[in-house]
One Martini backbone bead per residue (centre of mass of N, CA, C, O) as a GRO file, in nm:
protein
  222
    1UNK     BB    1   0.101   0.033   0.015
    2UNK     BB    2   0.015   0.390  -0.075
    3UNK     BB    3   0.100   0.703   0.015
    4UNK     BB    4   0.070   1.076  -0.089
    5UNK     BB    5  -0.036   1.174   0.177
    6UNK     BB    6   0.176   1.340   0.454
    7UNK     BB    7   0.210   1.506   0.790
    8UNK     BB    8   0.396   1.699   1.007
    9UNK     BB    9   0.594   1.906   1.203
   10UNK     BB   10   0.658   2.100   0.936
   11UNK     BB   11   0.348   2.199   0.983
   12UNK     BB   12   0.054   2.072   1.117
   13UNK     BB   13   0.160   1.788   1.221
   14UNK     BB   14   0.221   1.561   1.528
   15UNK     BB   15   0.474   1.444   1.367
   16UNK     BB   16   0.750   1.336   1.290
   17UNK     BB   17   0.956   1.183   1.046
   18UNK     BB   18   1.024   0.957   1.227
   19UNK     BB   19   0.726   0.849   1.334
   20UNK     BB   20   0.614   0.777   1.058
   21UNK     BB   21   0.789   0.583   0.930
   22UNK     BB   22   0.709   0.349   1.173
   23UNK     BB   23   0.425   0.345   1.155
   24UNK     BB   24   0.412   0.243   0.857
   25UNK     BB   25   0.565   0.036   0.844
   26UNK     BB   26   0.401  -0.168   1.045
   27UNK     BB   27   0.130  -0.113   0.843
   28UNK     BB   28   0.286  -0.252   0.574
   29UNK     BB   29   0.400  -0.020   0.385
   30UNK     BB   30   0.610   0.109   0.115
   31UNK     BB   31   0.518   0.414   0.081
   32UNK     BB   32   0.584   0.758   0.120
   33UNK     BB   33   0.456   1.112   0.137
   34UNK     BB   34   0.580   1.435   0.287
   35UNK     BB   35   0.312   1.687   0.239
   36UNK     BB   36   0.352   1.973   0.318
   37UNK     BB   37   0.274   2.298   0.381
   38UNK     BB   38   0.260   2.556   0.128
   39UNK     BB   39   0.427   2.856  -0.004
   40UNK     BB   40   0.567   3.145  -0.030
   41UNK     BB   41   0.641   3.176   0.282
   42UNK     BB   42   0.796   2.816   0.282
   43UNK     BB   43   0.940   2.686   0.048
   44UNK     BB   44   1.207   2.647   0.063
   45UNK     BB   45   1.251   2.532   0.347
   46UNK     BB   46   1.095   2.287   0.367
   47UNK     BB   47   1.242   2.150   0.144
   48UNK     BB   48   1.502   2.144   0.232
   49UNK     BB   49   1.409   1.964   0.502
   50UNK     BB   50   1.267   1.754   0.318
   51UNK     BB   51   1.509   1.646   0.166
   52UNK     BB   52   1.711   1.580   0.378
   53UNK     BB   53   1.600   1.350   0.527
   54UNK     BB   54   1.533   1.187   0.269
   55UNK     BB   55   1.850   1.155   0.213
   56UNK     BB   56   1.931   1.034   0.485
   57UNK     BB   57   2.102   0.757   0.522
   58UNK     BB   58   1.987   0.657   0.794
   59UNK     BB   59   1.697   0.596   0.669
   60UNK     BB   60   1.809   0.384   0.479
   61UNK     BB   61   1.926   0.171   0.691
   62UNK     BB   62   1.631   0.124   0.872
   63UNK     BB   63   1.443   0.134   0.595
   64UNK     BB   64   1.202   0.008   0.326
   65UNK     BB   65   1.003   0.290   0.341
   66UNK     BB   66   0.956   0.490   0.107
   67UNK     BB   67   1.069   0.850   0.129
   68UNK     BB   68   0.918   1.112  -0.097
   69UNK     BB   69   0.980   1.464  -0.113
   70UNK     BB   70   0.737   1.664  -0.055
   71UNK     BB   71   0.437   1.873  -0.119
   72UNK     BB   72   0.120   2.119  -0.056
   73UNK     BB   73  -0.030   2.346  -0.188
   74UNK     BB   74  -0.194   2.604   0.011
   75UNK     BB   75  -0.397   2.886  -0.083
   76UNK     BB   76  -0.308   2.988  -0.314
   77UNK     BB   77  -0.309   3.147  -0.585
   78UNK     BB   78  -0.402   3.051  -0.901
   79UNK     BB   79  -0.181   3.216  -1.081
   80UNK     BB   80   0.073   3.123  -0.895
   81UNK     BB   81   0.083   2.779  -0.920
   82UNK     BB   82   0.216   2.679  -1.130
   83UNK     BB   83   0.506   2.849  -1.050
   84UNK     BB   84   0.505   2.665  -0.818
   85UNK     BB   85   0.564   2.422  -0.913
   86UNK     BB   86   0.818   2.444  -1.040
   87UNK     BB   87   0.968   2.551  -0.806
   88UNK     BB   88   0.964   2.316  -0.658
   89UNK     BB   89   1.112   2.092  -0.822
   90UNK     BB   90   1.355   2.277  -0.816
   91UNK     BB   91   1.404   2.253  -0.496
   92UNK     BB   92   1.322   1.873  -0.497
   93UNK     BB   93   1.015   1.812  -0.523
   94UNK     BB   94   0.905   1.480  -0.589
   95UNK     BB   95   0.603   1.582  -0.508
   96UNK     BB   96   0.303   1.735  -0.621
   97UNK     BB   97   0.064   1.896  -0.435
   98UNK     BB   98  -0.262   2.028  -0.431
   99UNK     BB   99  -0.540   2.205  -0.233
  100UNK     BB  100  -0.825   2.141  -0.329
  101UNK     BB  101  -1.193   2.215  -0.343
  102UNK     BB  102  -1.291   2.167  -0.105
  103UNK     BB  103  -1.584   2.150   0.125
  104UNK     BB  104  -1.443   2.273   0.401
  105UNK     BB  105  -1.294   2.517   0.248
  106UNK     BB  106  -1.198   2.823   0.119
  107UNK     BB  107  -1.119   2.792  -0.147
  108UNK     BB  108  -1.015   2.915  -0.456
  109UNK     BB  109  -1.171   2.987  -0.730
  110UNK     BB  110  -0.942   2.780  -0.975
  111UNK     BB  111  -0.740   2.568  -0.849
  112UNK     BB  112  -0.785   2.316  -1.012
  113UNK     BB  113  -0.712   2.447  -1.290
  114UNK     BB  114  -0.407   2.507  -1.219
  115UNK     BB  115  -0.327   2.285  -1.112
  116UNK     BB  116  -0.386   2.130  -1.423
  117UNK     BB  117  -0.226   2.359  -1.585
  118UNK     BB  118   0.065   2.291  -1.400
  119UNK     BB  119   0.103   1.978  -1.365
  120UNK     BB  120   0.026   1.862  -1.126
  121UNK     BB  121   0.072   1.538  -0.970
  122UNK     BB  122  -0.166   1.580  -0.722
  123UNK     BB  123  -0.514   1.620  -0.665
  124UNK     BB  124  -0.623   1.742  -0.395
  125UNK     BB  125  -0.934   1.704  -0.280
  126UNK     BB  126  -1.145   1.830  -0.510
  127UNK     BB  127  -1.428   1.828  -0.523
  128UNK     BB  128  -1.686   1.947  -0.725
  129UNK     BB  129  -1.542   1.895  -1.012
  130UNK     BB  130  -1.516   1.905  -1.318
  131UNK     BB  131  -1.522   1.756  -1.616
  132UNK     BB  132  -1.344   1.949  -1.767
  133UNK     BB  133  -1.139   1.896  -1.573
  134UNK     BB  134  -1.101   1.583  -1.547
  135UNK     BB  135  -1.007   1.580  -1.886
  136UNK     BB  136  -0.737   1.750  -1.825
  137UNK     BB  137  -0.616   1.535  -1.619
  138UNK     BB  138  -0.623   1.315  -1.802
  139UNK     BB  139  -0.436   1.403  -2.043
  140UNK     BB  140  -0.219   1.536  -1.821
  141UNK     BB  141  -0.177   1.311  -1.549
  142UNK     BB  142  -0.349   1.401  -1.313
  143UNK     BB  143  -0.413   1.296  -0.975
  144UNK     BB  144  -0.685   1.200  -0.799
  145UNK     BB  145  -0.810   1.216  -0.500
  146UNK     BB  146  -0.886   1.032  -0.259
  147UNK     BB  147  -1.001   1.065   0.069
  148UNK     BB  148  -0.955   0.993   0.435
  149UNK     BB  149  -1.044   1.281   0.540
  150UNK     BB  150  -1.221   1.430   0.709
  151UNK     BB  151  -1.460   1.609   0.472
  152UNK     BB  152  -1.294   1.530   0.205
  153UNK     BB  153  -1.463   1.278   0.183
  154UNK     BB  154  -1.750   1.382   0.036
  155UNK     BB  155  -1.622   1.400  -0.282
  156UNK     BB  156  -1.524   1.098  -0.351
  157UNK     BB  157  -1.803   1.004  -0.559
  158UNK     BB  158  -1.797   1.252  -0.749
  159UNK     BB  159  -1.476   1.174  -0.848
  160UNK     BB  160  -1.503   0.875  -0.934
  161UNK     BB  161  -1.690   0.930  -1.133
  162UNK     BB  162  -1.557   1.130  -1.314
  163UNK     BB  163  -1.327   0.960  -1.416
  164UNK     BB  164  -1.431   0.776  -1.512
  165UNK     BB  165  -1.566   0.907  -1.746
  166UNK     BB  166  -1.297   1.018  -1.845
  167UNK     BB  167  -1.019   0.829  -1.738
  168UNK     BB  168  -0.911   0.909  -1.489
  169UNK     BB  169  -0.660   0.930  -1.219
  170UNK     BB  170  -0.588   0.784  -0.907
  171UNK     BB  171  -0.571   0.826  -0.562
  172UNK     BB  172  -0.414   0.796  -0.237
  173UNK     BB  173  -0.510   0.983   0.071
  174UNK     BB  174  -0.447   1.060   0.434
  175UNK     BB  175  -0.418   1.349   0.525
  176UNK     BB  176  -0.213   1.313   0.749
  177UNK     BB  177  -0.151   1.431   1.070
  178UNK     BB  178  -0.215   1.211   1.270
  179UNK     BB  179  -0.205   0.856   1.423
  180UNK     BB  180  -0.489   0.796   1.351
  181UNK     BB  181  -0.471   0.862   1.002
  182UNK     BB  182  -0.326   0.572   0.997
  183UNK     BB  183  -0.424   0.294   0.833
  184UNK     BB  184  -0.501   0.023   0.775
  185UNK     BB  185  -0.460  -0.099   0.492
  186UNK     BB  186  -0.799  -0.209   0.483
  187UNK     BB  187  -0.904   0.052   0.531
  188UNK     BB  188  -0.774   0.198   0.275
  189UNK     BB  189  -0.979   0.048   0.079
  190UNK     BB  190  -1.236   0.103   0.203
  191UNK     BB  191  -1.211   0.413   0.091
  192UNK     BB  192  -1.198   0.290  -0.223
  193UNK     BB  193  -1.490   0.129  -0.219
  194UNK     BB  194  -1.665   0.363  -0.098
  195UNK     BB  195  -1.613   0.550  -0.386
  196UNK     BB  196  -1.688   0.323  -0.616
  197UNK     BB  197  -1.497   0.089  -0.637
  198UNK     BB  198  -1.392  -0.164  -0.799
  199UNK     BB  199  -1.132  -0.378  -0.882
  200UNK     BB  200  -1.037  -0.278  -1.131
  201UNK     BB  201  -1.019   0.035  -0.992
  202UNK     BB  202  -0.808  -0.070  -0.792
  203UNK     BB  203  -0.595  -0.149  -0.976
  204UNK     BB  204  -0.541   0.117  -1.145
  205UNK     BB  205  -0.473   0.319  -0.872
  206UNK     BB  206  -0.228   0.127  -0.816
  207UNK     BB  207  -0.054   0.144  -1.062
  208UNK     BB  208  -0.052   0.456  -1.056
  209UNK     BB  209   0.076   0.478  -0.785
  210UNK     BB  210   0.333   0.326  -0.904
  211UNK     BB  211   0.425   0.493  -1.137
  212UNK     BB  212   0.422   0.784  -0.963
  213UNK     BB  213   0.699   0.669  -0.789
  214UNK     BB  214   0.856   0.628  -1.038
  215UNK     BB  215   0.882   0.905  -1.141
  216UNK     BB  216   1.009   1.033  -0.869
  217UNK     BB  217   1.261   0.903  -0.885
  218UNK     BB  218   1.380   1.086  -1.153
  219UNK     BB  219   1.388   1.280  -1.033
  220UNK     BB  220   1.583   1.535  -0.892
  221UNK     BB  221   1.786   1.650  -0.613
  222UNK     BB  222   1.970   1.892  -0.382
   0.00000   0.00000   0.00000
């Protein structure tokens, strides 16, 4: 299992970068991304702390699971967004989300669109979607987030239904805060199955999430 949005005391999150990745390994997972919150005030600063750590060789020598330095693009403003993703990526991150318009917070409307024509990796919770977003993100290969996080999930029937229909791409994400966000396996499936997701497209979830983290691979890092 592969979880690709989650959170430390690097921004909201309750826990180091360090008791996550135990936490995480104990429950059997293979790989999690970083995806700490940033914007233009503390986006330099972020990723190359979160760069640094998963660099650490002695991370890499005391566990077999991949972890991944991303970012989470949260509340910017949407003309800023593309160049904000490039600046990531230049910066390090090698997985960029964006925060989407989701149904419990006042995000800017338009950032969706914004995520999704600046390329970013993929859109977080993205709430009421439109269909012609839906089949932009299709085109352009971003994956749209299913989330396990209690209000950004309530969108995520209507999220799946979308893909369907446009033919995009999904992903899972735990948008983890804290210790209690982190599912068993089993629990994390049901959240993807709980989205109207059949067994063919849970297969097809888990290939497009191992497939972009072997993308992710293939960045460079500072």
């Amino acid at each position: 299992m592969i979880d690709l949005h989650v959170h430390s005391l690097l921004s909201d999150g309750e826990l180091l970068p360090e008791e996550i990745i135990r936490r995480y390994e104990q429950k059997g997972y293979t790989a999690i991304a970083l995806t700490d919150h940033a914007g233009p005030s503390n986006l330099e600063n972020l990723i190359k702390v979160t760069v640094s750590f998963c660099n650490w060789l002695r991370v890499k020598e005391v566990t077999k699971l991949l972890v991944i330095p991303g970012v989470e693009l949260t509340h910017c403003p949407p003309p800023f967004i593309p160049e904000l993703i490039k600046e990531a990526r230049k910066m390090g991150a090698r997985l960029v989300l964006v925060h989407g318009e989701t149904l419990v917070e006042p995000v800017a409307e338009g950032t969706n669109l914004a995520a999704i024509q600046g390329g970013t990796d993929i859109l977080a919770h993205p709430g009421l979607i439109t269909l012609e977003e839906v089949k932009l993100a299709a085109k352009k290969g971003v994956l749209l987030e299913i989330s396990a996080r209690v209000g950004h999930c309530l969108a995520n029937g209507h999220v799946a239904k979308m893909a369907s229909e446009a033919g995009a791409l999904l992903t899972y994400g735990s948008d983890a805060h804290g210790p209690d966000d982190i599912l068993e396996v089993r629990e994390a499936l049901k959240v993807l199955r709980g989205s109207g997701l059949d067994e063919e497209a849970l297969r097809r979830t888990s290939l497009s999430m191992e497939e972009l983290v072997k993308r992710c691979l293939r960045y460079p890092t500072t």
